[in-house]
C-alpha positions as CSV (number, residue, x, y, z in Angstrom):
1,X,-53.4,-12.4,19.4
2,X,-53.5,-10.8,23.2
3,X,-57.3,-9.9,22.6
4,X,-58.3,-13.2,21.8
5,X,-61.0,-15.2,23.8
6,X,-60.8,-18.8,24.8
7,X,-64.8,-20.4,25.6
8,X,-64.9,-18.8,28.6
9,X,-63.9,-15.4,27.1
10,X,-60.7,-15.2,28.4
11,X,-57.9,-13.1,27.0
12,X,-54.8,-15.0,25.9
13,X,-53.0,-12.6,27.3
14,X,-54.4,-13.7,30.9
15,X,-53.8,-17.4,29.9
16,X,-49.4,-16.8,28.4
17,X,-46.9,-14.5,28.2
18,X,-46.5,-13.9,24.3
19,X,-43.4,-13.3,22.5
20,X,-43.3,-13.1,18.6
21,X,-40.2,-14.3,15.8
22,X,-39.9,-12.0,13.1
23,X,-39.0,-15.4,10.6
24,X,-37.0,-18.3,11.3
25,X,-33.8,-17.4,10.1
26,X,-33.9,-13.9,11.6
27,X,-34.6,-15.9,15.2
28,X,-31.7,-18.3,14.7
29,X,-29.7,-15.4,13.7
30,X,-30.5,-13.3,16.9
31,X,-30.0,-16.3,18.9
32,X,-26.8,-17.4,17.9
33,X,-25.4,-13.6,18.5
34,X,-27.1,-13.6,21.6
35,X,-25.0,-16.4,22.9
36,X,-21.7,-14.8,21.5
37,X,-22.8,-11.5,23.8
38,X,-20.9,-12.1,26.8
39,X,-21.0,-8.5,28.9
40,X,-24.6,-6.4,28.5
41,X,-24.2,-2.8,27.1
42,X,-22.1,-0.6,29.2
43,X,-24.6,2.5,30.2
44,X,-28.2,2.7,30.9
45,X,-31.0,3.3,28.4
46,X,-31.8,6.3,26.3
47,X,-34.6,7.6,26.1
48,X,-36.1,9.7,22.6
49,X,-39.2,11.8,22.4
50,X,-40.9,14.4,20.3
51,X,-44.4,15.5,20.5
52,X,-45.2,16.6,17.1
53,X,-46.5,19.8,17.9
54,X,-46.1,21.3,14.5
55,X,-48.0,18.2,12.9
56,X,-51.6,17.4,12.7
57,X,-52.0,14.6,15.7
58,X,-49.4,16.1,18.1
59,X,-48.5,13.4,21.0
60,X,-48.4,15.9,24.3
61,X,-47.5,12.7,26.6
62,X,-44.4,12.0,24.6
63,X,-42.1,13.8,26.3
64,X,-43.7,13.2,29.9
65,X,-43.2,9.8,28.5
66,X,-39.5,9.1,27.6
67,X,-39.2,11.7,31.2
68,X,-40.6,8.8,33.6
69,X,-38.8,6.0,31.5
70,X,-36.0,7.1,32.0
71,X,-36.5,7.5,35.6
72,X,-37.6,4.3,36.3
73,X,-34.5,2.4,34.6
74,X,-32.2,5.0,35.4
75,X,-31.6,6.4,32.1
76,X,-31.2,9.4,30.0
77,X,-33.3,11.7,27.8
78,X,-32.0,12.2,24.4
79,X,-31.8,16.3,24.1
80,X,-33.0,15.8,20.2
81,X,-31.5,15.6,17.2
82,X,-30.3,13.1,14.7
83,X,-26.4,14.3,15.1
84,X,-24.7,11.9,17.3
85,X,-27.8,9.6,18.4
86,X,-26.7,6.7,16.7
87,X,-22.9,6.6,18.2
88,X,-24.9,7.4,21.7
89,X,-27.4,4.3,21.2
90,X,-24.8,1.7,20.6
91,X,-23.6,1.4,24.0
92,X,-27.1,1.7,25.6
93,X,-28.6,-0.8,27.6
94,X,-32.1,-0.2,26.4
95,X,-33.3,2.4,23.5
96,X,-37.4,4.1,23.9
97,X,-38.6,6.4,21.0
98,X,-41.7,7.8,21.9
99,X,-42.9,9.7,18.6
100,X,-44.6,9.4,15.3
101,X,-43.9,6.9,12.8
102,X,-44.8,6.4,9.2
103,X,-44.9,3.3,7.0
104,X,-44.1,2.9,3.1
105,X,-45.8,0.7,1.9
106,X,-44.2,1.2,-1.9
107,X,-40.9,1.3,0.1
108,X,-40.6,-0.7,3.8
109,X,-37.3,0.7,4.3
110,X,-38.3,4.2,4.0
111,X,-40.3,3.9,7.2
112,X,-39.2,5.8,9.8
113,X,-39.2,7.4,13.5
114,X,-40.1,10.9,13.4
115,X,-37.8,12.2,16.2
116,X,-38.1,15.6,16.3
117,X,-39.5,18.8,13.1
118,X,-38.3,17.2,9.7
119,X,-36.0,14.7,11.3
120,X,-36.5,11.4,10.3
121,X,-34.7,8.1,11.6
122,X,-35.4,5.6,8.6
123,X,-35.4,1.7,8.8
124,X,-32.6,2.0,5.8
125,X,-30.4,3.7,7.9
126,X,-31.1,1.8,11.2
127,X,-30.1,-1.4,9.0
128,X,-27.3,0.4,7.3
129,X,-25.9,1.9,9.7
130,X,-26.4,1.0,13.2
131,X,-24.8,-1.6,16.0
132,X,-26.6,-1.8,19.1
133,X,-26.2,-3.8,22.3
134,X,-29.6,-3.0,23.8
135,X,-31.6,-6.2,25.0
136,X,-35.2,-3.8,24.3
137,X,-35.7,-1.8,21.6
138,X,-39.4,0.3,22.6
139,X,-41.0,1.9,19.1
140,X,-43.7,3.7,21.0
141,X,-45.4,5.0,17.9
142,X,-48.2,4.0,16.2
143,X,-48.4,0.8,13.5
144,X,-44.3,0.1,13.9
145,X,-44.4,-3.2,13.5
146,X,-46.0,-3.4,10.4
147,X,-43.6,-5.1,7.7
148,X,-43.1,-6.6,4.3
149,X,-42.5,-10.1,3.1
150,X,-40.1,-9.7,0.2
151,X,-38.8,-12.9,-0.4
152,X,-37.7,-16.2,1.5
153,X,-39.1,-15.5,5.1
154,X,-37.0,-11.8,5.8
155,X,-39.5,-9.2,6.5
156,X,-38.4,-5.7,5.9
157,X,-39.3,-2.3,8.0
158,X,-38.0,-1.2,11.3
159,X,-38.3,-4.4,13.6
160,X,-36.1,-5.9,11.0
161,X,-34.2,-2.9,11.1
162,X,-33.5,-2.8,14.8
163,X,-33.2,-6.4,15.4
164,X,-30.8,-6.8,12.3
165,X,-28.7,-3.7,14.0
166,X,-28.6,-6.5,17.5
167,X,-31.4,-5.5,19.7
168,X,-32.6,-8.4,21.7
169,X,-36.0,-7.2,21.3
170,X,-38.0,-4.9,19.8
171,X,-41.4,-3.6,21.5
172,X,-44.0,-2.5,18.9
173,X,-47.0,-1.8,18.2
174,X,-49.7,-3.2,15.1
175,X,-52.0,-0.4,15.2
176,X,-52.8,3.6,16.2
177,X,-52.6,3.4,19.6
178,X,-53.9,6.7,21.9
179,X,-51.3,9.0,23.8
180,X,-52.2,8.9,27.2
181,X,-52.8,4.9,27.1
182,X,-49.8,4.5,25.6
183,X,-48.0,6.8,28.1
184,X,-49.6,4.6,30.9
185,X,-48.8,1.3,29.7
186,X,-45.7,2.3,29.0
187,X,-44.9,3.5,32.2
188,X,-46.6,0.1,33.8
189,X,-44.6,-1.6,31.6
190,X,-40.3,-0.5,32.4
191,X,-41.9,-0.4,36.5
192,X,-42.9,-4.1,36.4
193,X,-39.3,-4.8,34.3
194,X,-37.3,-2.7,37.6
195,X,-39.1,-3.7,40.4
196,X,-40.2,-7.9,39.7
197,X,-37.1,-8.9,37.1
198,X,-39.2,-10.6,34.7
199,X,-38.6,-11.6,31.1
200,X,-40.1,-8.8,29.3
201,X,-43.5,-10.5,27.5
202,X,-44.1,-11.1,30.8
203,X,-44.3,-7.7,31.8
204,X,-46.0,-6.5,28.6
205,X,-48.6,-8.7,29.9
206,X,-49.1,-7.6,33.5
207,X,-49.3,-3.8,32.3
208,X,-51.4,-4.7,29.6
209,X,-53.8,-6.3,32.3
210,X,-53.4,-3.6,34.8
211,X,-54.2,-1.0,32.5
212,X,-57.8,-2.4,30.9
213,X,-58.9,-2.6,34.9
214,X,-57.5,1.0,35.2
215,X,-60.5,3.1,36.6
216,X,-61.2,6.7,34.8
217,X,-60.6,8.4,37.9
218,X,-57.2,6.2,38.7
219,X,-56.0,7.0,35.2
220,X,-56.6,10.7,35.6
221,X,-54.5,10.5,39.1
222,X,-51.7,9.0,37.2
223,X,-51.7,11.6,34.4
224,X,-52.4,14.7,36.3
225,X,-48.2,14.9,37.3
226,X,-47.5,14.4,33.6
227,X,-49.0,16.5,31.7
228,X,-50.6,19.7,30.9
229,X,-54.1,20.8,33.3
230,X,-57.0,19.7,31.5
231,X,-55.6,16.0,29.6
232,X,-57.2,13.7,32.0
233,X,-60.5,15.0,29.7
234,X,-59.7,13.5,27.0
235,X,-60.0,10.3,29.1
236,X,-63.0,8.2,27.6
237,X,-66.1,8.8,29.9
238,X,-66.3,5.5,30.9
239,X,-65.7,3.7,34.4
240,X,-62.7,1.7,32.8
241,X,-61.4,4.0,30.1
242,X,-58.8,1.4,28.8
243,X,-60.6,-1.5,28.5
244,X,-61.3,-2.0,25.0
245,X,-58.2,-4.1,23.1
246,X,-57.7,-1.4,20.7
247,X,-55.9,0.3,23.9
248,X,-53.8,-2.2,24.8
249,X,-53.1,-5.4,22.6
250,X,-51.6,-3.2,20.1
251,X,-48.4,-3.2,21.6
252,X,-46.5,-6.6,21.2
253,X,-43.1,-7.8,21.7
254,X,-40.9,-9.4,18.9
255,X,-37.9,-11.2,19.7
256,X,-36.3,-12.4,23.1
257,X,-38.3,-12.6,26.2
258,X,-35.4,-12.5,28.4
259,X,-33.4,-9.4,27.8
260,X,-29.9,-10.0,27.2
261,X,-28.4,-6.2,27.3
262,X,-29.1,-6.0,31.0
């Protein structure tokens, strides 16, 4: 819905700050516990990446990624691993994969985060398993917020998985979206959060507009610290490299605007 034009061929995005409910009942669900939350998670976020080298679309910004995140909020990099990371993430403020993900369509709960060579964090075991107080849940991946309708109005896959487990909200995104864009908006994204305090659609939206007026040459600047010599020519050879929706309206944000985990 960002990338639609009004008559004047306006974005939506420039005209509100969007927000998406996964169903009704899951909304009056999250709001009720929301209200029964009285003190925010006790530590700062946690950050997980892996780059998928071994695999055929490796993500070489992923790790540069979670790095700056985590610097921005004052958070932590998850080492790697699936052994402890889910008695780590329930006391964290905010939770960021940056990594593969992969979507059953036979089986929505058998989608999962790919966080690191053969480890797989599924949406079963997220819904199973896992209590979170984190007000924003960030699936930095491609398609995760593609779900499945089963019956009533409960869709099933991991932004049902995360919200059911008691994130606030979950930040996803509806299509392949490109590493160093991602890596970009991402980082536009948790700056606007620390510096201006806003809810967070609201700063989906400003990073989302300040990267489609990103210039090639400012986007290369911005990547050159982050990754390895020779990424920022993979940049699209045009004077606004980002401009194009399929860079940036992917990535939408389901759930609570105003972040309750702190």
């Amino acid at each position: 819905f960002a990338a639609l034009r009004d008559e004047n061929g306006r974005f939506l995005a420039d005209l509100t700050h969007l927000a998406y409910a996964p169903s009704g009942t899951l909304l009056l669900r999250h709001v009720l516990a929301a209200r029964a939350m009285k003190n925010p998670a006790p530590l700062p976020g946690l950050a997980v990446a892996y780059d998928g080298a071994n695999g055929e679309r490796p993500l070489p910004l992923a790790a540069a990624e979670a790095t700056a995140v985590a610097a921005l909020l004052g958070g932590e990099v998850w080492p790697g691993g699936l052994d402890g990371l889910r008695e780590t993430a329930v006391s964290r403020r905010w939770l960021h994969f940056a990594c593969h993900t992969w979507f059953n369509e036979a089986d929505p709960l058998a989608a999962y985060l790919e966080i690191g060579p053969g480890l797989h964090l599924t949406a079963a075991a997220v819904l199973e398993s896992w209590r979170l107080q984190a007000g924003l849940v960030t699936l930095s991946a491609c398609q995760t917020g593609i779900s499945q309708v089963v019956r009533g109005d409960e869709p099933l896959g991991l932004v049902r998985a995360f919200l059911a487990a008691g994130a606030g909200a979950v930040l996803v995104s509806l299509w392949p979206v490109e590493d160093a864009a991602t890596c970009l908006l991402m980082q536009r994204f948790y700056a606007v959060l620390a510096e201006d305090g806003v809810d967070a659609n609201v700063a989906l939206a400003r990073a989302q507009r300040w990267l489609r007026r990103l210039t090639a040459v400012a986007a290369a600047q911005a990547l050159a610290p982050l990754a390895e010599p020779g990424t920022a020519e993979i940049l699209p050879q045009t004077e606004f490299p980002f401009a194009h929706p399929r860079c940036w309206a992917g990535f939408v944000l389901v759930g609570q605007a105003r972040l309750s985990g702190g």
